[in-house]
C-alpha positions in Angstrom: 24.7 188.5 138.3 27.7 186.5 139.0 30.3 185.4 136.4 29.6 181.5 136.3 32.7 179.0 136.5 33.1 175.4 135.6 34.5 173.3 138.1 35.3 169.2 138.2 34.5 168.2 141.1 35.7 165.3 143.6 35.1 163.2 146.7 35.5 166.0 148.7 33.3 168.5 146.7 32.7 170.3 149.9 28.6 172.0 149.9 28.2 171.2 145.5 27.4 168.2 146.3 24.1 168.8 148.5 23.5 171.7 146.2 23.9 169.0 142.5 21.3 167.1 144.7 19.0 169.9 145.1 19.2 170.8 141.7 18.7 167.3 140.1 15.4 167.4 142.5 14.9 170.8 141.4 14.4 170.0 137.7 13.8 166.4 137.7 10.8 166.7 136.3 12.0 167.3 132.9 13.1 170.5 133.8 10.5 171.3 136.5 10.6 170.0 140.6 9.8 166.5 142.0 7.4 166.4 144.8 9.4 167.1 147.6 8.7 163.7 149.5 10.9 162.1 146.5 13.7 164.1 147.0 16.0 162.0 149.4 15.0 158.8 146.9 15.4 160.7 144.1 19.2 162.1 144.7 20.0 158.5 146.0 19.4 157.1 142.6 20.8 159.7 140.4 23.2 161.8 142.0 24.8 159.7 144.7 26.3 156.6 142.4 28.3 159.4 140.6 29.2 161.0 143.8 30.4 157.8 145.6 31.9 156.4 142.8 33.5 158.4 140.1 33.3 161.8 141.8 35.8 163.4 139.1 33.7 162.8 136.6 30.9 164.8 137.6 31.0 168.8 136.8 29.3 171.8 138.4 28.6 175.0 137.4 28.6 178.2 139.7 27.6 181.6 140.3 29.3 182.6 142.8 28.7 180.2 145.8 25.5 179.0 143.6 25.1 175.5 141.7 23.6 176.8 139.0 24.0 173.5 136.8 25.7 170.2 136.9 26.9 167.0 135.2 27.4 163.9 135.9 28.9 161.4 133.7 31.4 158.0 133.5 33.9 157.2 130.9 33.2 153.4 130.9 29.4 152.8 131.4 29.3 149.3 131.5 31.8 149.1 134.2 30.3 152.2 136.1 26.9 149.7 136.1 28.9 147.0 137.3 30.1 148.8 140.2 26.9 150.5 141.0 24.7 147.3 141.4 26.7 146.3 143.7 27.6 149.3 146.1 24.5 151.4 145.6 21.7 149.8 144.2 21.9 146.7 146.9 21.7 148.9 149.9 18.7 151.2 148.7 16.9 148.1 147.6 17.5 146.8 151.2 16.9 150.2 152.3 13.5 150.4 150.1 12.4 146.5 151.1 12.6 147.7 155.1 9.8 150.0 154.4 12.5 153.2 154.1 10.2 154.5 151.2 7.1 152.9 151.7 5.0 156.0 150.4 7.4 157.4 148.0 6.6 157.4 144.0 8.9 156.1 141.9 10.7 153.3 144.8 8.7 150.3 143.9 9.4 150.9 139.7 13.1 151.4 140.6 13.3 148.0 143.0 11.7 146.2 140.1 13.5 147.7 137.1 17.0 146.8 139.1 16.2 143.2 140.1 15.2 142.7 136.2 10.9 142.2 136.8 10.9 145.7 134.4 13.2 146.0 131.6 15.5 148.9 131.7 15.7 152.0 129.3 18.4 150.3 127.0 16.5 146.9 126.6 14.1 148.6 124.3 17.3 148.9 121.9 18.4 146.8 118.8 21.4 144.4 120.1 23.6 145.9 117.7 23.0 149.5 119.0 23.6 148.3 122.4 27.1 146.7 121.3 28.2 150.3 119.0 27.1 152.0 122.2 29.9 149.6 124.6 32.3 150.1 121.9 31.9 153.4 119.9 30.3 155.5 122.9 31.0 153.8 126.3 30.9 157.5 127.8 27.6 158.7 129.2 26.1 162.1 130.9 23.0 163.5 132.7 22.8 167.1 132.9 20.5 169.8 134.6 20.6 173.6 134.5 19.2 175.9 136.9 15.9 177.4 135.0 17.4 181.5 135.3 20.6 180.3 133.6 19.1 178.3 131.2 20.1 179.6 127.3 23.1 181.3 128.7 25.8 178.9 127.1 26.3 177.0 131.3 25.3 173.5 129.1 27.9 173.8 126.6 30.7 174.8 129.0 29.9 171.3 131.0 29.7 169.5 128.0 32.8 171.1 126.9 35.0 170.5 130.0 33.5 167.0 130.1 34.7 165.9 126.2 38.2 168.1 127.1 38.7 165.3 130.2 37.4 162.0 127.9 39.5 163.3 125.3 42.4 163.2 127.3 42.1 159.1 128.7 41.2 158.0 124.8 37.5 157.7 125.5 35.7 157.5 121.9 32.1 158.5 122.0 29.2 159.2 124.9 25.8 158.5 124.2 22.3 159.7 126.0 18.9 158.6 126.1 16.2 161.0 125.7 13.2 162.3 124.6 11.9 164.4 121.8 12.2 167.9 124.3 16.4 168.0 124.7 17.6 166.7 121.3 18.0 170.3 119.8 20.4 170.9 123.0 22.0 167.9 122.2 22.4 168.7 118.4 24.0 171.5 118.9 26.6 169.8 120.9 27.4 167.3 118.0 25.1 164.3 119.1 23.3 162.6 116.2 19.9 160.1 116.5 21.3 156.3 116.5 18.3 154.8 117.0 14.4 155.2 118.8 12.2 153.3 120.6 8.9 153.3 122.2 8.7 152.9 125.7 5.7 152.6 127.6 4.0 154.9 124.7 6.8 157.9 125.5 9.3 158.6 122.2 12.9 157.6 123.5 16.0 158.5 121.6 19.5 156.6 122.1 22.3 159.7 120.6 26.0 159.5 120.6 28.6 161.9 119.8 32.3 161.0 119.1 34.9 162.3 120.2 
């Protein structure tokens, strides 16, 4: 097996990009594949903001010519939100209101959730989490492993070379959300439990680290 390498990446991240696509599809499913007809939609709401907009903040792991994990991450959320309505969320809800992804799961909770019918993960939150998270933890992440390098240490080494990089521009804290199945990952990486809510019956954890 190849050794694998930690890489930031950039506008011009040559193939990783398809391939951080692929993954994310890959093990979207909280860990496990999407259905394959979601896959296009899917990347376009998770990968591609990240890609298009703050390209050096996102990470990826290799095996050789391999992705064999990713992450993707901002130092300032709210204004990474800011610029994401309006560059990448407009178009795919234009996209998605032309009948783009009539038939695909998942399009017609997103188009509600961004024009505000269905209230979004942090919503759920006490207000004064929300304003610790702007100002204690403004960084955030999403992360995927491929399933064969999964407990091999290819987490920590994003998560390391992500905190290296915040550290450097001053940035004081990231948070995630999550549920109960990643929060001994996370643990181990120095995030603690701020604060949980139930949404739509499923356990959801807000965590922060600082740095």
């Amino acid at each position: 097996m190849h050794k694998v390498t930690v890489r930031r990446l950039s506008a011009g991240g040559g193939a990783a990009w398809p391939a951080v696509r692929e993954l994310c599809c890959r093990s979207g499913n909280n860990g496990d594949p999407i259905l394959v007809e979601r896959w296009e939609l899917f990347s376009r709401i998770w990968i591609e903001p990240y890609e298009k907009l703050l390209p050096e903040w996102s990470y990826a792991a290799e095996s050789g010519a391999r992705v064999v994990g990713y992450l993707t991450g901002c130092p300032d959320s709210r204004r990474f939100y800011r610029a994401k309505a309006w560059r990448m969320t407009l178009p795919l809800l234009l996209a998605i209101a032309w009948g783009r992804y009539r038939h695909v799961a998942g399009a017609g909770a997103f188009a509600k959730q961004a024009l505000g019918l269905r209230p979004g993960v942090e919503s759920y939150f006490s207000r004064p989490l929300r304003r610790d998270l702007t100002l204690g933890y403004p960084a955030h992440l999403h992360i995927n492993i491929d399933v064969a390098h999964r407990g091999r240490g290819v987490g920590r080494r994003l998560i390391d070379s992500y905190f290296a990089d915040l550290r450097d521009q001053g940035v004081p804290g990231v948070h995630i959300f999550c549920g109960a199945g990643p929060v001994p990952f996370y643990r181990k990486q120095g995030f603690q439990v701020l604060e949980s809510a139930d949404i739509r019956g499923l356990m959801t954890l807000a965590m922060g680290v600082r740095l």
